[in-house]
Backbone as CSV, one residue per row, in Angstrom:
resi,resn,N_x,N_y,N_z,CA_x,CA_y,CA_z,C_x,C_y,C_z
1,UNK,26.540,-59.109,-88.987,26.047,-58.103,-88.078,27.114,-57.798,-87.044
2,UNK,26.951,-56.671,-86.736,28.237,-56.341,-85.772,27.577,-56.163,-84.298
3,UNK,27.121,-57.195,-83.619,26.526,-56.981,-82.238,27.345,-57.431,-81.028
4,UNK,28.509,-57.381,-81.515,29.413,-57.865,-80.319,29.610,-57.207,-78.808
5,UNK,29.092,-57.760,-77.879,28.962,-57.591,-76.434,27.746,-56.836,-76.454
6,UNK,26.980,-57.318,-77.128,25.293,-57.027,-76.706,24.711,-58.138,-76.445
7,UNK,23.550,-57.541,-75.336,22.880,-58.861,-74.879,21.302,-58.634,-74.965
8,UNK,20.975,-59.176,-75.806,18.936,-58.940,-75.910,18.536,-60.064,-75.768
9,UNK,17.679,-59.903,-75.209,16.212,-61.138,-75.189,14.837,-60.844,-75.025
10,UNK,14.153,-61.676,-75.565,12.399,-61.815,-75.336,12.020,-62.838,-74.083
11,UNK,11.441,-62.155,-73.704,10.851,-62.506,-72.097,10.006,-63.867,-72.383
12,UNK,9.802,-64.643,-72.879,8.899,-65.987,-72.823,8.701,-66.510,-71.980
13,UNK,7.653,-67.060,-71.330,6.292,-67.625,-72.360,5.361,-65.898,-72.874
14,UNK,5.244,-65.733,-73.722,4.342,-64.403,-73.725,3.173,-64.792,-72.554
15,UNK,2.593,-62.962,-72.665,1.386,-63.332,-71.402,0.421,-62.499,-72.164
16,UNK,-0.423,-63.158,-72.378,-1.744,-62.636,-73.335,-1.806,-62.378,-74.398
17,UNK,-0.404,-62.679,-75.191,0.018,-62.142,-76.739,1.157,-61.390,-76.505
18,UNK,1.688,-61.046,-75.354,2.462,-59.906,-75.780,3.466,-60.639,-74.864
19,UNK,4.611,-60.199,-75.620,5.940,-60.607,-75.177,7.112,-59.249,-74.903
20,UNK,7.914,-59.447,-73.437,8.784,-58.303,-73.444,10.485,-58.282,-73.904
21,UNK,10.764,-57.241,-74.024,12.218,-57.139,-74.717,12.876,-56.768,-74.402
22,UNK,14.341,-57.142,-73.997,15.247,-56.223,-73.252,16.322,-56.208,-73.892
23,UNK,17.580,-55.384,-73.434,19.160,-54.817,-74.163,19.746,-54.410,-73.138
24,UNK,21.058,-54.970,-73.432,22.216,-54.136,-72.921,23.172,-54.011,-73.476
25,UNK,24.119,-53.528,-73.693,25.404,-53.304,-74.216,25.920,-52.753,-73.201
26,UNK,27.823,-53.581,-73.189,29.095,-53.405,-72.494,28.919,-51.609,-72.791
27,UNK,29.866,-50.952,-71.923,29.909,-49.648,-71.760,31.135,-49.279,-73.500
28,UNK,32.098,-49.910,-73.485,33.056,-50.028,-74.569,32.406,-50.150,-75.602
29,UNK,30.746,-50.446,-75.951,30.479,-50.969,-77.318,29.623,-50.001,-77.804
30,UNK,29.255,-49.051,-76.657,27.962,-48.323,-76.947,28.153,-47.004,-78.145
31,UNK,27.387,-46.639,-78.445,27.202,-45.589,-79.557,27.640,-46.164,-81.248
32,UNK,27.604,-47.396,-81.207,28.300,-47.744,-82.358,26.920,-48.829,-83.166
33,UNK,25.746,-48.368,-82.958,24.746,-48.889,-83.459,24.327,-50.255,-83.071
34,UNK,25.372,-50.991,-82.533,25.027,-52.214,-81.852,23.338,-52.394,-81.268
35,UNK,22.904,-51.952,-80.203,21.921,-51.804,-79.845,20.496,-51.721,-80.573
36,UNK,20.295,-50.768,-81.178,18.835,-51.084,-82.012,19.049,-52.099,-83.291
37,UNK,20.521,-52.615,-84.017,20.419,-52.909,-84.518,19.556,-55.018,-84.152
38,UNK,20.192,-54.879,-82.971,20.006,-55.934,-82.387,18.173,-56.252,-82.049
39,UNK,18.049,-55.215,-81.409,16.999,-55.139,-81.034,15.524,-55.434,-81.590
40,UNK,16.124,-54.364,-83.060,15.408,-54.552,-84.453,14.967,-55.649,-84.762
41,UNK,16.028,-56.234,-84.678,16.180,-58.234,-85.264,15.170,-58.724,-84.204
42,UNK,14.902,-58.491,-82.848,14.460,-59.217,-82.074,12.823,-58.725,-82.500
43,UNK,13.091,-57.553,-82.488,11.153,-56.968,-82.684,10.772,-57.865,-84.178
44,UNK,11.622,-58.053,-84.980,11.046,-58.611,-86.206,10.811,-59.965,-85.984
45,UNK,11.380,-61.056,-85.390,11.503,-62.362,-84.780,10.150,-62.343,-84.261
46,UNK,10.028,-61.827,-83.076,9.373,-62.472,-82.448,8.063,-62.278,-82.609
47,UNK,7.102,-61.626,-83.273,5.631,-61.958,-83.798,5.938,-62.821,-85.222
48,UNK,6.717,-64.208,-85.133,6.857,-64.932,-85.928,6.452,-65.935,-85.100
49,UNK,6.299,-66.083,-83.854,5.537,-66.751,-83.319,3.842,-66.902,-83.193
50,UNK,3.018,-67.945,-83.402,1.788,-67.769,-83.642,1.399,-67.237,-82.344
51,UNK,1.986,-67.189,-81.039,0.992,-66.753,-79.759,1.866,-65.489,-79.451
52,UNK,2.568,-64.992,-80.227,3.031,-63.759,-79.482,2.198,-62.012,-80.657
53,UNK,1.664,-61.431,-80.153,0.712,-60.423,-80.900,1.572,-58.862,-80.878
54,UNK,1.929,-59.280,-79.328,2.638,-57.378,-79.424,4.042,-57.888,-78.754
55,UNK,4.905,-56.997,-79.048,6.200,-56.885,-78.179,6.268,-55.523,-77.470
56,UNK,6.851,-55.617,-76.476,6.854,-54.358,-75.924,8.085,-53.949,-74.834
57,UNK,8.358,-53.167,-74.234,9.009,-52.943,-73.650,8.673,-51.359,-72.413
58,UNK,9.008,-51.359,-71.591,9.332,-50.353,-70.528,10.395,-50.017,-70.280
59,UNK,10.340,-48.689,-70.203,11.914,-48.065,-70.108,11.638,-46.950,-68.849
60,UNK,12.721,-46.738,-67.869,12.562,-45.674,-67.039,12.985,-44.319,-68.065
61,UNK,12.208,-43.121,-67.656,12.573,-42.126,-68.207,14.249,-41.326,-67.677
62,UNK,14.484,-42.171,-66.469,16.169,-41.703,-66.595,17.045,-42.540,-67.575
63,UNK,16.994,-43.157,-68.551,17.757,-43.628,-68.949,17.330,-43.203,-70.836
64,UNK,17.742,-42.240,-71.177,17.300,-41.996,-72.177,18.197,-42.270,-73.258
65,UNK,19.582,-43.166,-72.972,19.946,-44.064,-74.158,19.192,-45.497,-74.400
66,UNK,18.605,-46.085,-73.604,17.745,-47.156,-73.830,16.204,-46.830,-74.675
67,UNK,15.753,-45.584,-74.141,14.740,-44.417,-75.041,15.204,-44.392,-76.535
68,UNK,16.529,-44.298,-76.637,17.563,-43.673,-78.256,17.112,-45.164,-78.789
69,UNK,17.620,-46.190,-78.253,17.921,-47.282,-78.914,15.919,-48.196,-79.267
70,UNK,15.023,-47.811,-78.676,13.696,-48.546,-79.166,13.154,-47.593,-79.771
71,UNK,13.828,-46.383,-79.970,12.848,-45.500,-80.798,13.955,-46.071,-82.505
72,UNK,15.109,-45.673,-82.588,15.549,-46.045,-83.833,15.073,-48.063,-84.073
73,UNK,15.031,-48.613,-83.317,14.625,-50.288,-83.416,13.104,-50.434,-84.044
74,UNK,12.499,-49.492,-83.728,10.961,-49.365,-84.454,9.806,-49.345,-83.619
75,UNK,9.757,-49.999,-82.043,8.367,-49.749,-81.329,7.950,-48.745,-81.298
76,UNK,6.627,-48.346,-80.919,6.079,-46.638,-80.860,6.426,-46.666,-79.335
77,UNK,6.330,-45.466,-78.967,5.891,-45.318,-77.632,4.556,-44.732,-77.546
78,UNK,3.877,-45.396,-76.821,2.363,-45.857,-76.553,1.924,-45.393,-75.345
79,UNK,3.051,-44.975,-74.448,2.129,-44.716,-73.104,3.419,-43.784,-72.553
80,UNK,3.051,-42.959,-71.724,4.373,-42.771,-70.183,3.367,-42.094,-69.225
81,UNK,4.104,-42.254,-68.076,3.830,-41.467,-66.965,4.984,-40.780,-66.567
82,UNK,5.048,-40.486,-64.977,6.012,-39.659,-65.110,7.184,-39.922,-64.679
83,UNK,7.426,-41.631,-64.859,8.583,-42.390,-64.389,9.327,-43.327,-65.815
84,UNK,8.452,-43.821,-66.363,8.428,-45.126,-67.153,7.821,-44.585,-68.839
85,UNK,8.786,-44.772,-69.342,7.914,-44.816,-71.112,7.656,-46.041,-71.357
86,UNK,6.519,-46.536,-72.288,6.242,-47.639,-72.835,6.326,-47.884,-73.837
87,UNK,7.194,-48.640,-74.722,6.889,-48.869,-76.772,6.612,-50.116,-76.307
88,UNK,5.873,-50.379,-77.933,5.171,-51.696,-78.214,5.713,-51.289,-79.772
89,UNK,5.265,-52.723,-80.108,4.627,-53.055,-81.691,4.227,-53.486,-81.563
90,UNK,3.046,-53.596,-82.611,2.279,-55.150,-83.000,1.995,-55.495,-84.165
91,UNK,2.280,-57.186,-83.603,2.011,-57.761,-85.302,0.874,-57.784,-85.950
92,UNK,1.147,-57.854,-87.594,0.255,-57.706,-88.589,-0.884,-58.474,-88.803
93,UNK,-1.519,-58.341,-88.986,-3.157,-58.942,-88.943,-2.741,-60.704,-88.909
94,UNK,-3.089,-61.037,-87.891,-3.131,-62.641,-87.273,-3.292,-63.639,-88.680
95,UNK,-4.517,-62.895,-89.270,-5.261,-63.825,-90.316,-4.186,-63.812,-91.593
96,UNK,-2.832,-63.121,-91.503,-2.043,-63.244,-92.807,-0.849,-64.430,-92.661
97,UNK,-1.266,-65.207,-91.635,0.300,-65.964,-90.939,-0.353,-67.546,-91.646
């Protein structure tokens, strides 16, 4: 994988099932797919945990390369107002794990 000078993580302990997700990438690395590819990996990971149900994330609506990068990674966006977008996923029926 080519994720060099990206930085993601999942927010743990989840809180109610749902766990959050974040990214960054160095300014030098950006546009080169790094980012959702990373990200991707993390949304698939982490409802591999038995207590985590949704992943999700918040994004301000000024930053609409962080918008680019969770829409190609796979969450929906589920909510906005008129500051903040919201994606989630969620994992697949509990009872298949």
């Amino acid at each position: 994988m080519r994720w060099g000078k990206v930085a993601t993580g999942l927010f743990w302990p989840s809180s109610d099932g749902a766990l959050e997700i974040g990214c960054g990438i160095m300014a030098s690395r950006r546009g080169r797919g790094c980012a959702p590819e990373a990200t991707q990996a993390l949304v698939a990971y982490a409802p591999t945990s038995p207590d985590v149900r949704t992943v999700y994330a918040d994004v301000e609506l000024s930053n609409p390369a962080s918008i680019r990068v969770l829409e190609k990674a796979g969450p929906h966006r589920w909510s906005e107002d008129a500051t903040t977008a919201r994606f989630r996923t969620m994992a697949p029926d509990l009872s298949q794990r």
